[in-house]
N, C-alpha and C positions, 0 to 999 in steps of 0.2 A: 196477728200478723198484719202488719199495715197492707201489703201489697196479696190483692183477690186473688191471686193465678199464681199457682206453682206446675213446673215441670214434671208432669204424670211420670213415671217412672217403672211401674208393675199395674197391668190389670189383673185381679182378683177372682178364681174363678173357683165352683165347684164343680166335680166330675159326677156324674153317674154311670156306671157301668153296668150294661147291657148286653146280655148275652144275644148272642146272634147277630148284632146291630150296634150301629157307631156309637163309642161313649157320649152322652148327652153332657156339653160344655154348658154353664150356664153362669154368664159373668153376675159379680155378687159386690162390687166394687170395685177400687185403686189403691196405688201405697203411691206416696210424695215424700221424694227427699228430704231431707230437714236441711236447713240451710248451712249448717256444720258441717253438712258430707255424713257425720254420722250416724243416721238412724232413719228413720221411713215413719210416716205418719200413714195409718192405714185406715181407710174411711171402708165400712160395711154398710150394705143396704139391706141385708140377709145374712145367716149363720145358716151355716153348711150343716146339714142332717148329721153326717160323719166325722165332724169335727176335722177335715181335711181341708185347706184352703189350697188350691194352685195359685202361684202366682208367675204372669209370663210379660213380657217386655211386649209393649204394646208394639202392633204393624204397622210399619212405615207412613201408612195414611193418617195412623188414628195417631202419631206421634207428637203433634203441634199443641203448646201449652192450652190446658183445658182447666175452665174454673173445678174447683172439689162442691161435691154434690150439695153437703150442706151450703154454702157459699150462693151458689146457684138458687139453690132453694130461695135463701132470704131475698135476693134481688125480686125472687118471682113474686117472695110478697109483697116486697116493695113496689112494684109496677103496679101490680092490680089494685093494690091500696088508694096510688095515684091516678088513676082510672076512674073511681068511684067519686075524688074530689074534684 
């Protein structure tokens, strides 16, 4: 995809559930539109123990287009590389 930054669309979470005490949320990635409307590109950083994925419509702060994790990544190593020379 020519263009770095796609419109976040779902963050990806796993649930643990805890008796007594609040379920433990713990984000594990994003899903990104595909540019058809049709389908969602889902980027994992983690697989859920229970093979269960939440996914919830990001909050109104964290809403504003965010590069996808891999993508990010490479820049970082792009900087640092330029750094060195």
């Amino acid at each position: 995809m020519a263009n770095n930054q796609q419109q976040l669309a779902y963050r990806a979470f796993s649930v643990t559930r805890r008796e007594g005490d609040e379920d433990f949320w713990l984000q594990i990635g994003a899903a990104f539109p595909h540019t058809d409307g049709k389908g969602f590109n889902v980027v994992l950083q983690a697989l859920p123990l229970d093979g269960r994925i939440i996914l919830r419509v990001p909050k109104d702060d964290e809403k504003p287009t965010e590069q996808r994790p891999r993508e990010r990544d490479q820049r970082d190593t792009r900087q640092r590389e330029n750094r060195r020379r």
